[in-house]
C-alpha positions in Angstrom: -32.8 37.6 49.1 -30.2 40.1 50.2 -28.4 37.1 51.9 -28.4 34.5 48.8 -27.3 37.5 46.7 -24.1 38.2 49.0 -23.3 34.0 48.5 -23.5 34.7 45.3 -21.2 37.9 45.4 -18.9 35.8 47.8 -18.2 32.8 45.4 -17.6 35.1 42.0 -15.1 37.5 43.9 -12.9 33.9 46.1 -12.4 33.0 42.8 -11.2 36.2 41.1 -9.0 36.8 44.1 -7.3 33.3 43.8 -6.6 34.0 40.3 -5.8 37.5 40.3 -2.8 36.1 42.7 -2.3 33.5 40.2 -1.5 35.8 37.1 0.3 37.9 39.8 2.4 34.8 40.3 2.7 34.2 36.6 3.6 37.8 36.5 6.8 37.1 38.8 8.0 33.9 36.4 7.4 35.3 33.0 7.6 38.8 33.1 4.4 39.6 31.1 2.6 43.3 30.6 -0.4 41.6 29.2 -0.5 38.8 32.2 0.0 42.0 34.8 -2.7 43.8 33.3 -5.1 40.7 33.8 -3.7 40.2 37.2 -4.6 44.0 38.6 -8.0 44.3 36.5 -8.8 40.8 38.1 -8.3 42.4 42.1 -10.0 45.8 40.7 -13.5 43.4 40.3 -12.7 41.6 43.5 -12.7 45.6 44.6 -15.7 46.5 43.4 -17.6 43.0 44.0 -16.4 43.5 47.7 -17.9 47.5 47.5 -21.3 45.6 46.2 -21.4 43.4 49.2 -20.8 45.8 51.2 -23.3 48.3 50.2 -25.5 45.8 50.3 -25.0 44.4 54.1 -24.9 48.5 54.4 -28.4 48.7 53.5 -29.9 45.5 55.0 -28.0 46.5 58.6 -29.1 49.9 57.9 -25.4 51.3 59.3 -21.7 50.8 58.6 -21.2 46.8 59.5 -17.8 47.2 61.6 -19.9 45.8 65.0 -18.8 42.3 64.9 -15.4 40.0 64.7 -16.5 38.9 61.1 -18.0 42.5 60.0 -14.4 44.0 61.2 -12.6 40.9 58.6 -14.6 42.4 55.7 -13.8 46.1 56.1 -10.3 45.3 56.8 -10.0 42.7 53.4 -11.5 45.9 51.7 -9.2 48.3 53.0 -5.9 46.3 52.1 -7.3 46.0 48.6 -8.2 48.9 48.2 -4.6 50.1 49.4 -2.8 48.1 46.9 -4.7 48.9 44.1 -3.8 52.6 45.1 -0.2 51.5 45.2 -0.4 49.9 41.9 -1.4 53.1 40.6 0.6 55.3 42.1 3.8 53.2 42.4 3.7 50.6 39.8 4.9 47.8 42.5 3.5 44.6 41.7 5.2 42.4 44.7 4.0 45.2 46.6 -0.1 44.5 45.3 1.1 40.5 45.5 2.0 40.4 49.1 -0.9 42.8 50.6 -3.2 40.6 48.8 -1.8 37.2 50.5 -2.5 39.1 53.2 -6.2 40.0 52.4 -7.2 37.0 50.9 -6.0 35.1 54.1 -8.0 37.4 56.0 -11.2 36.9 53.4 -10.7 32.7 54.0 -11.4 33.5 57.5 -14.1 35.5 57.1 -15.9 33.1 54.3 -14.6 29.5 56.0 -14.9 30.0 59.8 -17.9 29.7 61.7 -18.5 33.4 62.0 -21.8 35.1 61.0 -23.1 38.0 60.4 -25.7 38.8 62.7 -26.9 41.3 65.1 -24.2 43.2 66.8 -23.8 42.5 69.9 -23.7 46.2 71.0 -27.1 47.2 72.3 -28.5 50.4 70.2 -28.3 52.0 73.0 -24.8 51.8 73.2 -23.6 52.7 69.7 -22.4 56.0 69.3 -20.3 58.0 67.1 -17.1 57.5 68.9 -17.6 53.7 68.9 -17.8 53.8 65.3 -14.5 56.6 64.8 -12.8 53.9 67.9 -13.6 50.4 65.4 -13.0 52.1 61.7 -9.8 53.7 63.4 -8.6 50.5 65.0 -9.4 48.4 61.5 -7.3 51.5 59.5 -4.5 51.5 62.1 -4.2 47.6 61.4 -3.9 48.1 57.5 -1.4 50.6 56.9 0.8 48.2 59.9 0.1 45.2 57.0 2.0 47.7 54.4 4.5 48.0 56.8 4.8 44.5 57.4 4.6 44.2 53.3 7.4 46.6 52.9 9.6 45.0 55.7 9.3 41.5 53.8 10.8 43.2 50.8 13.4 45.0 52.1 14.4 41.1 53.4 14.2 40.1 50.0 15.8 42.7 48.0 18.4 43.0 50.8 19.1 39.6 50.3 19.0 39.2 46.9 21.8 42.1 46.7 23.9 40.6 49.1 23.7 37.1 46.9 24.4 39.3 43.2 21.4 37.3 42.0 19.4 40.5 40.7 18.3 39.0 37.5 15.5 39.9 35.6 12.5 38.3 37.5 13.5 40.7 40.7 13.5 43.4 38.2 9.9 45.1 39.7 11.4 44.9 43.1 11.4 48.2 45.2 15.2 49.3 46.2 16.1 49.4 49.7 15.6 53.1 50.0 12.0 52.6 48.8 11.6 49.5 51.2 12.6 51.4 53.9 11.0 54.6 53.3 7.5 53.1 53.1 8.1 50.8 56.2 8.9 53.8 58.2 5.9 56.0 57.0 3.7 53.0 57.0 4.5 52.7 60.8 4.5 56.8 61.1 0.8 56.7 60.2 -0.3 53.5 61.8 0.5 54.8 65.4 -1.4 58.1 65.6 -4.4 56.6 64.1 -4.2 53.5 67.0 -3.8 55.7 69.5 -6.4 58.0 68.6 -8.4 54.6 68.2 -7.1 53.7 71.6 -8.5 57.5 73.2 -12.1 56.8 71.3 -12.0 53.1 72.7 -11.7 54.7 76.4 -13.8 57.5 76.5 -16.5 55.4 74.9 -16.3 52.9 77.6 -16.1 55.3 80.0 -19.2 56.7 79.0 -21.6 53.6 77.9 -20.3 50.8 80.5 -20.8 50.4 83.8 -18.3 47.6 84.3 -15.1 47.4 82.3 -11.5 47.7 83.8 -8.5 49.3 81.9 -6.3 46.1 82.7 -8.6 43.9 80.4 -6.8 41.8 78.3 -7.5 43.4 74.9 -6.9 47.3 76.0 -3.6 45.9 77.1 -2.7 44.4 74.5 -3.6 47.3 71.9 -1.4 49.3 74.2 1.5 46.8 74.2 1.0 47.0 70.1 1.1 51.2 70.6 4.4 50.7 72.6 5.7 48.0 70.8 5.4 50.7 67.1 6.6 53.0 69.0 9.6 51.4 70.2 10.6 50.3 67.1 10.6 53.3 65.9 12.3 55.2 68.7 15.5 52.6 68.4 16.0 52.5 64.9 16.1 56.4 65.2 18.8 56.2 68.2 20.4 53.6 66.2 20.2 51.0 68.2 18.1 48.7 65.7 19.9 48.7 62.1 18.2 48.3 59.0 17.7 44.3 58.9 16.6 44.4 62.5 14.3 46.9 62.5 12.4 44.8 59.1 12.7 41.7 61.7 11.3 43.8 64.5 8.5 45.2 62.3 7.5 41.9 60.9 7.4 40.7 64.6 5.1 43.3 65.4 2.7 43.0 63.0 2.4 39.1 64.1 1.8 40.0 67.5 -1.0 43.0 66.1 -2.8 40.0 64.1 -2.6 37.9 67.4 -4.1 40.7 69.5 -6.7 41.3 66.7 -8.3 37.7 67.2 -6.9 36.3 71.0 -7.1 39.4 72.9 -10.5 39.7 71.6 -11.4 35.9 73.1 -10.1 36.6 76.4 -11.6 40.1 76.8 -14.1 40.2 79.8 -15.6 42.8 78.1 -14.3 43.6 74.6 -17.3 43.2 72.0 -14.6 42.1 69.3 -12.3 45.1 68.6 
């Protein structure tokens, strides 16, 4: 019942989230309060439809469902829409809600599409803990606020090079300034790398503790290092000046992409890795 309810669930909020994206679309060609209104109140039901869900998969799993590759998807989906509704109130930037949600409701396709199910987790009960639970919600969180980043770096492209072509008419009009761009790239990228590396210390310790046989030169702790360097470096150079402002959007965007490969390939080629 619980599962037919959830297809269901599924089906009603795919389509609100295509066309909340569509009247955000519209938004951007006409310029329209009353089409922007539909637009955000359309993503605030695919918000509360994906709550519904997953309270529900909450009380058939009887825990948090972040155990598995396609339980991980979900949260993160409702974590980036739940961000940019909070910038939409907050901030009042629409591309800013438009792009995250690209983002999410790419991630949703591959959650509903692929051959992924939800099942059992493949951690034995004996094995789930408290710190595996802070290590995958961390990891998931540290991913999302690096998507705003990535978000904000594609706008300071655009808005950088609208300016430089003197083609700021009115459909750019809603765009974020440079400053703005900037500013929530940087703090986006401030906040995404002490929550992946306290991620990273939880991941350790609770492999340390529950398994017998796991190496620290797996493919997947390497790479969510590499990510933690690769933030960090960024960071470090375009405060030593050594990556101006265009680069440093480039760079972020780069890192992101190699974040979203890590999230799915290092997690294949794991020896170990249950998913995260």
């Amino acid at each position: 019942m619980v599962d037919l309810t959830v297809a269901r669930l599924q089906e009603f909020m795919i389509v609100l989230y295509a066309l909340g994206l569509v009247f955000y679309f519209i938004d951007y060609l006409k310029k329209s309060k009353a089409v922007q209104r539909t637009a955000f109140w359309l993503i605030v039901t695919v918000w509360v439809t994906q709550t519904a869900i997953l309270s529900l998969y909450i009380i058939q799993m009887k825990r948090f469902p972040v155990l598995s590759l396609v339980e991980g998807i979900y949260f993160y989906v409702w974590l980036l829409v739940t961000l940019s509704i909070v910038f939409q109130l907050i901030y009042k930037v629409n591309f800013m809600v438009f792009f995250t949600n690209i983002i999410g409701f790419a991630f949703l396709m591959i959650h509903v599409f692929s051959n992924l199910k939800y099942t059992a987790s493949t951690v034995g009960d004996s094995l789930i803990s408290e710190v595996l639970f802070v290590h995958i919600t961390s990891a998931i969180l540290s991913y999302a606020v690096f998507a705003l980043a990535f978000v904000f770096a594609v706008l300071y492209l655009i808005v950088y090079n609208v300016l430089k072509s003197k083609k700021f008419g009115k459909r750019f009009s809603s765009l974020p300034n440079l400053h703005q761009t900037m500013t929530g790239m940087k703090m986006s990228i401030y906040t995404g790398i002490p929550i992946l590396f306290v991620s990273l210390l939880f991941g350790v310790q609770w492999a340390y503790v529950a398994l017998e046989d796991w190496s620290p030169f797996d493919v997947k702790i390497m790479g969510s290092f590499a990510v933690l360097l690769i933030y960090s470096s960024v960071i470090y150079f375009n405060y030593k000046g050594k990556l101006q402002s265009v680069e440093f959007a480039w760079m972020t965007i780069f890192a992101f992409l190699l974040t979203v490969i890590n999230f799915f390939l290092g997690s294949t080629l794991s020896q170990f890795h249950l998913w995260i």
